[in-house]
DRENVEXTOR-237061 format. One record per residue: residue number from 0; x, y, z of N, C-alpha, C in turn. Coordinates in steps of 0.2 Angstrom, whole numbers, always signed. Atoms other than C-alpha are relative to their C-alpha. Layout:
% DRENVEXTOR-237061
REC  pos   n_px   n_py   n_pz  ca_px  ca_py  ca_pz   c_px   c_py   c_pz
REC  NUM      X      Y      Z      X      Y      Z      X      Y      Z
...
% end
This chain:
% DRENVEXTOR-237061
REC  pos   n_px   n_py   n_pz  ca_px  ca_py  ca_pz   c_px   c_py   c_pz
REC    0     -6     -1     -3    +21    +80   -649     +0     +2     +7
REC    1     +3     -2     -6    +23    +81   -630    +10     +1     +5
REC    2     -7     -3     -4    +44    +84   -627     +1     +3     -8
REC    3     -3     -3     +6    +56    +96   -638     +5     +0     +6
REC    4     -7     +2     -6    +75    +92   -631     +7     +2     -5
REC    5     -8     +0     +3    +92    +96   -637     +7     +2     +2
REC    6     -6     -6     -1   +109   +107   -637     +2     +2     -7
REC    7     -4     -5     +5   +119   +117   -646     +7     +0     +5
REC    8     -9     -3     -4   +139   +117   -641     +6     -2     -3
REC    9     -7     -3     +4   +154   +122   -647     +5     -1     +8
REC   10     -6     +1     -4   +172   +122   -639     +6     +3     -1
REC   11     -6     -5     +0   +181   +137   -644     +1     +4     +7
REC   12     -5     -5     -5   +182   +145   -626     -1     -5     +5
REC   13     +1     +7     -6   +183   +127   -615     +7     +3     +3
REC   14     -6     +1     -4   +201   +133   -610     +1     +8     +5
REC   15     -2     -6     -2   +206   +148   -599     +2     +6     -1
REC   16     -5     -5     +4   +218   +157   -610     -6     +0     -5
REC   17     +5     -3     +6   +203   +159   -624     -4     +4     +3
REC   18     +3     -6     -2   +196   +175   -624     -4     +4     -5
REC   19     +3     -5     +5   +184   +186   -636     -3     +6     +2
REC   20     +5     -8     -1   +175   +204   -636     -5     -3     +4
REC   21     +6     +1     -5   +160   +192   -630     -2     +2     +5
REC   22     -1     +1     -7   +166   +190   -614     -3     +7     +5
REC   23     -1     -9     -5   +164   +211   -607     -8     +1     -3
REC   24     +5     -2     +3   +147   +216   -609     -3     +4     -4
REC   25     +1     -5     +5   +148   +233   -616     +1     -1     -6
REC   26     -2     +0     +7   +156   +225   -630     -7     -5     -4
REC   27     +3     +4     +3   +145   +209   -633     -9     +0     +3
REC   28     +7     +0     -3   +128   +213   -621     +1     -5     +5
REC   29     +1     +4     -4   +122   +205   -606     +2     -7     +0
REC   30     +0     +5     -1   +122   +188   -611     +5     -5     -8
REC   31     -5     +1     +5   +136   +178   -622     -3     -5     -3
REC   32     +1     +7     +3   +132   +158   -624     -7     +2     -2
REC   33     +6     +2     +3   +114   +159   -625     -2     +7     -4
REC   34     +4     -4     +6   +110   +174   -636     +6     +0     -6
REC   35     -6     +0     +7   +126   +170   -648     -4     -9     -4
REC   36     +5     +6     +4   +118   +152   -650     -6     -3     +3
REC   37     +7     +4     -5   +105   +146   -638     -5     +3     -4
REC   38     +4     -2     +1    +94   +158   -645     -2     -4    -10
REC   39     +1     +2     +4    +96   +148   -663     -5     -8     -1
REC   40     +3     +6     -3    +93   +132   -655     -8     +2     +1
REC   41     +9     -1     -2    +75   +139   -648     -3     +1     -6
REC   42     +4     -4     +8    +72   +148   -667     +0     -7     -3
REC   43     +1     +7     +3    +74   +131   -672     -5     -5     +0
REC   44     +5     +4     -4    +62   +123   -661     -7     +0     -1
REC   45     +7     -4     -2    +49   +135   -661     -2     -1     -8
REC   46     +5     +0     +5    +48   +135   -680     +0     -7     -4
REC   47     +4     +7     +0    +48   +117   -682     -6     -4     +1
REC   48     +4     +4     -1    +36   +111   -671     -5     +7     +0
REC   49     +4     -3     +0    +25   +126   -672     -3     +2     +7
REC   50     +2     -2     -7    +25   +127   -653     +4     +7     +2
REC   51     -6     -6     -1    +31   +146   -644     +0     -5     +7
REC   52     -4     +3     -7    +43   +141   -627     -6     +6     +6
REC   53     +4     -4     -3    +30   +149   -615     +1     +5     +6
REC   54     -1     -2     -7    +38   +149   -598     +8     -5     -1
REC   55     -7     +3     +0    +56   +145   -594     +5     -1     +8
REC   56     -5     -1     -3    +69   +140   -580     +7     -1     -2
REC   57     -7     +1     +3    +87   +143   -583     +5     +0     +5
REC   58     -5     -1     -6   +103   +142   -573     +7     +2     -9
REC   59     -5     -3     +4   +118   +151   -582     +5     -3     +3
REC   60     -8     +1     -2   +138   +144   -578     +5     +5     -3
REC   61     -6     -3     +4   +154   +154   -580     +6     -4     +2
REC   62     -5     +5     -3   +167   +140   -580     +6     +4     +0
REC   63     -5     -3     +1   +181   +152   -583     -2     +7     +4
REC   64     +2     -7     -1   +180   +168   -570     +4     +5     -4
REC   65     -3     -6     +2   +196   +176   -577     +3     -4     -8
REC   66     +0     +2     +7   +200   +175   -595     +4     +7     -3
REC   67     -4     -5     +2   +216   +184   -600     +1     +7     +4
REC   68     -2     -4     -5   +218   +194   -582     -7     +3     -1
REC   69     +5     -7     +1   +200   +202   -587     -5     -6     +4
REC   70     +7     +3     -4   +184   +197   -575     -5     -2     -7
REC   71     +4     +0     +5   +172   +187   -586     -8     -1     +2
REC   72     +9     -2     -3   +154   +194   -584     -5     -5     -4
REC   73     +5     +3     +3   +145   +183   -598     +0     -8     +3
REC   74     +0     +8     -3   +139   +164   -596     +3     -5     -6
REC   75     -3     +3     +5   +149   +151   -604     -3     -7     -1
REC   76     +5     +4     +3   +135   +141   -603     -6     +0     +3
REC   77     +6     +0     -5   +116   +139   -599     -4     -5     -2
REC   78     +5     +4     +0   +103   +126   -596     -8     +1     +3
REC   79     +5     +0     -3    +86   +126   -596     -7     -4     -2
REC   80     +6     +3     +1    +69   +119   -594     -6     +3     -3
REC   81     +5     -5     +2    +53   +126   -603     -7     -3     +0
REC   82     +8     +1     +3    +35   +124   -606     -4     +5     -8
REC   83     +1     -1     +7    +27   +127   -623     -9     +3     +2
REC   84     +7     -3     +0    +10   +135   -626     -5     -6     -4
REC   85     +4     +4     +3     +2   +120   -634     +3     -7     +4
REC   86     +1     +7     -6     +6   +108   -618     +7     -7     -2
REC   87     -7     +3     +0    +25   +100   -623     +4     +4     +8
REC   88     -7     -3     -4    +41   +101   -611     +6     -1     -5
REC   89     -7     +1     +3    +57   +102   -617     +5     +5     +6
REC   90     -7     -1     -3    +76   +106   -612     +5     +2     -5
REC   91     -4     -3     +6    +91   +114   -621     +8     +1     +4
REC   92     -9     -3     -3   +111   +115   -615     +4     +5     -7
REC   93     -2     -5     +3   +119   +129   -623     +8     +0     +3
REC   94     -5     +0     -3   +137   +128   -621     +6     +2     -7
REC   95     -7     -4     +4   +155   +138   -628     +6     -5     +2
REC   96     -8     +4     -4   +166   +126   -616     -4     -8     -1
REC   97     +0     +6     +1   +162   +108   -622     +5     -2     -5
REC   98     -5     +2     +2   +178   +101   -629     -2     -7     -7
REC   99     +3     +5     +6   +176    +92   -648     -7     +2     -1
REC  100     +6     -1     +4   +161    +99   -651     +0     +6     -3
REC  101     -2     -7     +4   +162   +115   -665     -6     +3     +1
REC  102     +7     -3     -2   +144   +117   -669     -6     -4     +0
REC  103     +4     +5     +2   +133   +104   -665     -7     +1     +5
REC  104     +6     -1     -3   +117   +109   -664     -5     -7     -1
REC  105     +4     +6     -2   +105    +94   -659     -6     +2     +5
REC  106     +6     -2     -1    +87    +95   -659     -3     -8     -1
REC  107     +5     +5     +0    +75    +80   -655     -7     +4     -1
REC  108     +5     -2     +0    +57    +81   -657     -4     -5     +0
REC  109     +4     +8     -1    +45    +66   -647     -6     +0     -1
REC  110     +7     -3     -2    +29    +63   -650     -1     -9     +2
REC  111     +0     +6     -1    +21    +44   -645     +1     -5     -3
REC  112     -2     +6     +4    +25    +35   -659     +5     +1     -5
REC  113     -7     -2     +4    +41    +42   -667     +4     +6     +3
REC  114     -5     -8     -3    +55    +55   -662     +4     +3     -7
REC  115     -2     -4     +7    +63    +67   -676     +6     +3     +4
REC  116     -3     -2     -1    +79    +70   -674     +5     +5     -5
REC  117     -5     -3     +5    +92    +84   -683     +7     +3     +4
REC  118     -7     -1     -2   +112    +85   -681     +1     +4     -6
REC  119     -3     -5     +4   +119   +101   -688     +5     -4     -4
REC  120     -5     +2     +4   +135    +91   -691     -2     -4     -3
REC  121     +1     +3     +5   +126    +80   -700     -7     +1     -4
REC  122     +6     -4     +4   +114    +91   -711     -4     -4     -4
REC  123     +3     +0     +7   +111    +79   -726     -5     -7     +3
REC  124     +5     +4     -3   +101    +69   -714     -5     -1     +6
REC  125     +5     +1    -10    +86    +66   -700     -4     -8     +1
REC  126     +0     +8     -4    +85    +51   -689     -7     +0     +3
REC  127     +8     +5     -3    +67    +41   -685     -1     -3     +4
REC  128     -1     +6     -5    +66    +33   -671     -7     -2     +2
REC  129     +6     +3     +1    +51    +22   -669     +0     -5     +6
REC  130     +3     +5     -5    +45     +8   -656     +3     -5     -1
REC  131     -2     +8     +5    +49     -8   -670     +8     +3     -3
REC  132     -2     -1     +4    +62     +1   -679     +3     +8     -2
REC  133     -3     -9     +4    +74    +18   -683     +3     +0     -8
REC  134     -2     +0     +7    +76    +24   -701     +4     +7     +1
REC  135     -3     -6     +3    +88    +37   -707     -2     +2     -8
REC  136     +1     -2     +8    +82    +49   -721     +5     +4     -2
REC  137     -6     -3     +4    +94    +57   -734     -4     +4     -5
REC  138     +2     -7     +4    +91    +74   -742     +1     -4     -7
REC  139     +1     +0     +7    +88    +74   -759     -5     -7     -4
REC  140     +3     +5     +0    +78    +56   -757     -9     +1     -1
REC  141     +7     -1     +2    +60    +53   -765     -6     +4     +7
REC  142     +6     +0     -7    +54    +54   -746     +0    +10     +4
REC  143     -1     -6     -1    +58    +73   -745     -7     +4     -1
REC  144     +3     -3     +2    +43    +84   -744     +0     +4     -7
REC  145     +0     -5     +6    +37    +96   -760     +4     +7     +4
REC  146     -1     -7     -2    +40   +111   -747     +9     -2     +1
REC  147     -9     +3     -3    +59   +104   -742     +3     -2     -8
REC  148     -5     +3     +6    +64    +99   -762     +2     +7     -3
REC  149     -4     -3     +1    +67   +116   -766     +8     +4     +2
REC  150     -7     -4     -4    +81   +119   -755     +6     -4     +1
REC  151     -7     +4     +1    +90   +102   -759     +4     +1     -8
REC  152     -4     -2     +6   +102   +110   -773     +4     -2     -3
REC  153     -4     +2     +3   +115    +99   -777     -4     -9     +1
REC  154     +1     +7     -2   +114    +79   -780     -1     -2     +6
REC  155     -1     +3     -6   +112    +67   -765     +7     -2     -1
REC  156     -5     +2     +1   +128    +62   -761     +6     +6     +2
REC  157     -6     -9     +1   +137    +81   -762     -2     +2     +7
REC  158     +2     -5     -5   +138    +89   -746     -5     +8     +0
REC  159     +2     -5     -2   +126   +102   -742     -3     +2     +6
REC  160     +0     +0     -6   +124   +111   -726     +0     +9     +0
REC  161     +1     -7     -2   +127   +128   -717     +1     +6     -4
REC  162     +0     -4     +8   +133   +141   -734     -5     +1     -3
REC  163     +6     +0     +5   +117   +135   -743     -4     +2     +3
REC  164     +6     -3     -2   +106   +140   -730     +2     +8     -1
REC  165     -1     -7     +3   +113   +157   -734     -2     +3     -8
REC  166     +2     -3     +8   +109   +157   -752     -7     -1     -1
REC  167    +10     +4     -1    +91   +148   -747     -2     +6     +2
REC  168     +2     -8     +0    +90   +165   -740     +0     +5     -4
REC  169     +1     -1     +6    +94   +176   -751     -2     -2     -5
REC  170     +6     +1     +6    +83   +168   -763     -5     +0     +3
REC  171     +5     +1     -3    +69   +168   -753     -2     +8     +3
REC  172     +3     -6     -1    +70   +188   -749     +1     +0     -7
REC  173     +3     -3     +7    +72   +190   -767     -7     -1     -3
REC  174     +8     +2     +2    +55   +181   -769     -2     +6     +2
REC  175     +3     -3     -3    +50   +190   -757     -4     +5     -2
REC  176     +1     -6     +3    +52   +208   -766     -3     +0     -7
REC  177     +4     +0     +9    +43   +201   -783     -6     -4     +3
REC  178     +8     +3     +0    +29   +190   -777     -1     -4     +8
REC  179     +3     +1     -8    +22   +180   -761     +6     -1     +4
REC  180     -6     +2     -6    +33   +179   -745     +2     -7     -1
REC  181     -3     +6     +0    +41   +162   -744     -2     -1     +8
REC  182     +2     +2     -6    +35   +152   -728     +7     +1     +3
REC  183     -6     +2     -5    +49   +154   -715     +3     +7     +1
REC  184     -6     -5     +2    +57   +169   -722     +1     +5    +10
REC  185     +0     -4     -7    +64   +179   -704     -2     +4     +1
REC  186     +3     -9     +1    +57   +196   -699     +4     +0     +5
REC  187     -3     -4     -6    +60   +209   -686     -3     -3     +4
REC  188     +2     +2     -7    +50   +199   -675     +1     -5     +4
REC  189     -5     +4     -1    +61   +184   -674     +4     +3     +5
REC  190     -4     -2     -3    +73   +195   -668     +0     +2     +6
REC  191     +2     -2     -6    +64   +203   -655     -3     -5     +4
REC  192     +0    +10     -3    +60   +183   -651     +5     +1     +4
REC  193     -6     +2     -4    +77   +180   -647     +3     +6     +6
REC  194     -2     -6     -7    +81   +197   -635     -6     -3     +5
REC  195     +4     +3     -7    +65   +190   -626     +1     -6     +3
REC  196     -1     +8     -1    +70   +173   -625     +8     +0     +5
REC  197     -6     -4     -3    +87   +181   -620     +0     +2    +10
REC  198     +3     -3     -7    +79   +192   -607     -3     -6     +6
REC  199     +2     +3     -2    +70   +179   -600     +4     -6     +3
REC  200     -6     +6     -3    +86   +166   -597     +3     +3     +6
REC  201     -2     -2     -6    +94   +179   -588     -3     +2     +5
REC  202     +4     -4     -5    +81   +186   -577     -2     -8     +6
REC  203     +0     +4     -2    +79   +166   -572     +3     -2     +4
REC  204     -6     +1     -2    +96   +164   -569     -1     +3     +5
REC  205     -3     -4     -5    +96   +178   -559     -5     -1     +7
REC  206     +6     +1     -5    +81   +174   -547     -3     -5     +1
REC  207     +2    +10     +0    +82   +153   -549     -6     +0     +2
REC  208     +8     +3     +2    +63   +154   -553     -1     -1     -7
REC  209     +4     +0     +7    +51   +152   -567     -1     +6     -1
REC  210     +5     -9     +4    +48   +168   -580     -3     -2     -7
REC  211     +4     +0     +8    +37   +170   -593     +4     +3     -4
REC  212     -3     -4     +3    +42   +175   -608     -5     +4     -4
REC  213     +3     -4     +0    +34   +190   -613     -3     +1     -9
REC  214     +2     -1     +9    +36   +188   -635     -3     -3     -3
% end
């Protein structure tokens, strides 16, 4: 694998007059779009390909400065570039103000002979793109691994998507508390991922250099 590229964007605050607790820092923290979703986006990526994002440049925007007469301090969106510790680049747009897009988290992943693609909006399947030839596979289909068939729960055909990842969780720390952890399950270190991954966008922005990220 030698690129990892995507976004994540939504369009609930693309307009002026939209406003949330986000926006004021006391209420929501330093950073709005990328530690609300961006940092999703990169948990996505990192446990995918099994690459950590090593080094990062970012640039934050705030398309809207005033938002219901209040100054708005967070960013309403951020782009950036990265380096990975196993020798990939990758790219990421995180965005709150893209209009018709709810949550469409989109992740590629290149390697030289095929790219792996996953659309949030379109959960019940991942697209192959190849040289000769692109195929689309469909959840619940023979070509599904053994570690991926226990978490297709209803027929092919039935929607299943963001809700069930929540019950895939809760089943997976119930394992947890009776016999071996489950591969994936999140911990506290995850979390402490995403504040450095955080930390590290803003401190970018703020100094339009390269930073390490420290987690």
């Amino acid at each position: 694998m030698h690129l990892v590229h995507g976004s994540y964007l939504q369009d609930w605050m693309s307009r002026p007059d939209d406003t949330n607790w986000r926006t004021a820092p006391e209420s929501g923290g330093s950073s709005r779009t990328f530690a609300d979703i961006g940092v999703h986006w990169c948990d996505l990526a990192e446990f995918t390909t099994g690459h950590r994002i090593r080094r990062l440049l970012a640039t934050t925007s705030v398309v809207h400065p005033q938002r219901g007469g209040v100054t708005v301090e967070t960013e309403d969106a951020a782009v950036l570039v990265f380096e990975t510790d196993r020798g990939a680049t990758g790219s990421v747009v995180a965005s709150q103000v893209s209009p018709g897009r709810k949550n469409r988290l989109w992740l590629s992943v290149d390697s030289s002979d095929a790219a792996y693609v996953f659309d949030q909006e379109l959960p019940d399947t991942l697209w192959i793109g190849g040289r000769e030839e692109n195929r689309v596979l469909h959840r619940g289909t023979t070509t599904q691994s053994a570690g991926a068939a226990p978490y297709s729960t209803v027929p092919p055909g039935h929607p299943q998507g963001y809700l069930d990842s929540f019950a895939a969780f809760v089943k997976d720390a119930y394992t947890a508390f009776t016999d071996e952890t489950p591969d994936g399950l999140p911990t506290l270190d995850d979390g402490l991922r995403a504040a450095a991954l955080t930390r590290a966008v803003l401190e970018s922005s703020a100094k339009e250099t390269w930073v390490e990220v420290t987690s």
